[in-house]
C-alpha positions as CSV (number, residue, x, y, z in Angstrom):
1,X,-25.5,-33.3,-17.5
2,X,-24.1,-32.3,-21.0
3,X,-20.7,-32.0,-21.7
4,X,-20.7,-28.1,-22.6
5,X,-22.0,-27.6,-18.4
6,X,-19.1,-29.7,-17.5
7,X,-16.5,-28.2,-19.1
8,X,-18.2,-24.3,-18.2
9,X,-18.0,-25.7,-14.6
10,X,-14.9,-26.2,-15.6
11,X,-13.9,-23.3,-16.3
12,X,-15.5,-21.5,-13.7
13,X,-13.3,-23.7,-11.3
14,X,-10.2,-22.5,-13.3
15,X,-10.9,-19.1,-12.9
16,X,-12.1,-19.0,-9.4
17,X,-9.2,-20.7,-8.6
18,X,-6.5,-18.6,-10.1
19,X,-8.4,-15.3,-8.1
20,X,-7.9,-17.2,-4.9
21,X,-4.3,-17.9,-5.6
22,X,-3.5,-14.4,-6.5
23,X,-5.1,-13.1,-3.5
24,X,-3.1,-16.1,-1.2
25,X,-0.1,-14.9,-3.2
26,X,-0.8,-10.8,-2.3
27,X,-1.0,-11.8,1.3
28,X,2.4,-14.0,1.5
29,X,4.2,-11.3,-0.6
30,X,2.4,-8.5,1.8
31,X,3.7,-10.7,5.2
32,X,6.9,-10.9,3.8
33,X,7.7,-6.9,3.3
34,X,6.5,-5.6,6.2
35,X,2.5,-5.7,6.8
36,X,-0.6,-3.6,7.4
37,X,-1.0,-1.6,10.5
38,X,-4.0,-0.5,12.5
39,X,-4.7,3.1,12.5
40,X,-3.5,2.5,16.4
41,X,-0.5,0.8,15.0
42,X,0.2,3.5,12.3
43,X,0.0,6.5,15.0
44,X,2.2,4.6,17.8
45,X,5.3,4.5,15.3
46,X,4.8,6.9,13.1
47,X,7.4,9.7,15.3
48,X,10.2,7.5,14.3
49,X,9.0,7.0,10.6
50,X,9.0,8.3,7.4
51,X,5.3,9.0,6.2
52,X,4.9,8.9,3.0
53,X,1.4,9.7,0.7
54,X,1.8,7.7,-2.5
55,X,-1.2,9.9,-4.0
56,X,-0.9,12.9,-6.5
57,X,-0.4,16.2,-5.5
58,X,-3.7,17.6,-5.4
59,X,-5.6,15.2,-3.3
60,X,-2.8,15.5,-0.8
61,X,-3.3,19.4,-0.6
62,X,-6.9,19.0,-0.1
63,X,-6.1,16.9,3.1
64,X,-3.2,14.6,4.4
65,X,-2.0,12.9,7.3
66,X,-0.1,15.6,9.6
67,X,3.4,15.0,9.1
68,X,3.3,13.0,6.2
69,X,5.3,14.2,2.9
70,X,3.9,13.3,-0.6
71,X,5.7,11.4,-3.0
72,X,3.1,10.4,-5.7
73,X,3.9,6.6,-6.9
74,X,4.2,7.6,-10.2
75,X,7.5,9.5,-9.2
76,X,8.3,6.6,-6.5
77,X,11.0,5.5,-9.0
78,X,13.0,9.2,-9.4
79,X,12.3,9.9,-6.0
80,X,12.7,7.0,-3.8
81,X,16.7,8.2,-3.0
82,X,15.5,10.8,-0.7
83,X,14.2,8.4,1.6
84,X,16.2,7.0,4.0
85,X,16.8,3.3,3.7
86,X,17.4,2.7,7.7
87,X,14.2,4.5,9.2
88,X,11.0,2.7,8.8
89,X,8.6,3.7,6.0
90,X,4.9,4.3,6.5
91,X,3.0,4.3,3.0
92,X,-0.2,5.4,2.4
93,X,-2.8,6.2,-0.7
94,X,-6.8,5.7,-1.8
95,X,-5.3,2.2,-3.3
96,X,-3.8,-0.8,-1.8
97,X,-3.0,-2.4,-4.8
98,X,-1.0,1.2,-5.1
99,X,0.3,0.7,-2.0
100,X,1.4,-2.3,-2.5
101,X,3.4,-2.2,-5.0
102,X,5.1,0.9,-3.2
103,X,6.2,-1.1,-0.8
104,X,7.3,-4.1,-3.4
105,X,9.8,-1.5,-5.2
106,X,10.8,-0.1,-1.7
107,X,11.6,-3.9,-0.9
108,X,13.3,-4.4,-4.4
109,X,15.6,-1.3,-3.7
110,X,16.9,-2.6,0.4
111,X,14.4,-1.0,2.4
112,X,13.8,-3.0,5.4
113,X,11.5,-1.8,7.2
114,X,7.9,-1.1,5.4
115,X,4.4,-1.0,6.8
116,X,1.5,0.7,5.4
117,X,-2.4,2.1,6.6
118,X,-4.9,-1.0,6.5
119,X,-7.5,0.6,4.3
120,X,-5.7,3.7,3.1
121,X,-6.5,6.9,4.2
122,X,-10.1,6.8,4.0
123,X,-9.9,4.8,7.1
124,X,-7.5,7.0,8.9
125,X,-9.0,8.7,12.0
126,X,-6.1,10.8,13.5
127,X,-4.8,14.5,12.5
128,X,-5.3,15.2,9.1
129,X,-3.8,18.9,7.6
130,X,-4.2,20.8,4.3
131,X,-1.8,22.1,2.2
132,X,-1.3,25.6,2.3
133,X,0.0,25.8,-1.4
């Protein structure tokens, strides 16, 4: 074997190796603020939560979780102050990197108690509601 396929295995080894670490880091970081939920899981709490759509304003008029209220992520950071810090916080969006890192900054700012949709809404099967505006 020449030395060029040895070090290209390498480097393959390298790189498949740091994807797998930052997916094993995604998952501690995601255990540690609060965790996925089931659609189940989602609708059992979500009467005592604050549902938030992290996606922009029109794809939540075209269709949204009933009950939910949108607060696009890129206004998380002027906005987050109208949530209350001592209910829980249900997140939800077409991303879960997005969702994510929702639920990172809500972490960073003393929110306790965050959960989000496994797959995002495209999985949700419950009541769903347009926007009338």
């Amino acid at each position: 074997m020449s030395s060029f396929l040895i070090i290209l295995d390498l480097v393959l080894l390298a790189i498949i190796l740091v994807f797998v670490g930052i997916w094993g880091w995604n998952k501690v970081q995601a255990k540690s603020i609060g965790g996925e939920l089931t659609n189940e899981e989602f609708k059992a709490g979500m009467r005592k939560a604050q549902i938030i759509d992290l996606r922009e304003k029109e794809p939540f008029k075209r269709k949204h979780i009933d009950g939910a209220r949108n607060l696009p992520y890129t206004m998380l950071k002027y906005q987050y102050n109208e949530l209350r810090s001592d209910l829980p916080v249900y997140l939800y969006s077409d991303s879960n990197t997005i969702t994510l890192r929702a639920a990172r900054f809500l972490k960073k700012k003393g929110f306790v108690s965050i959960h989000w949709l496994k797959g995002g809404f495209e999985t949700w099967d419950g009541r769903t509601k347009k926007s009338k505006y």
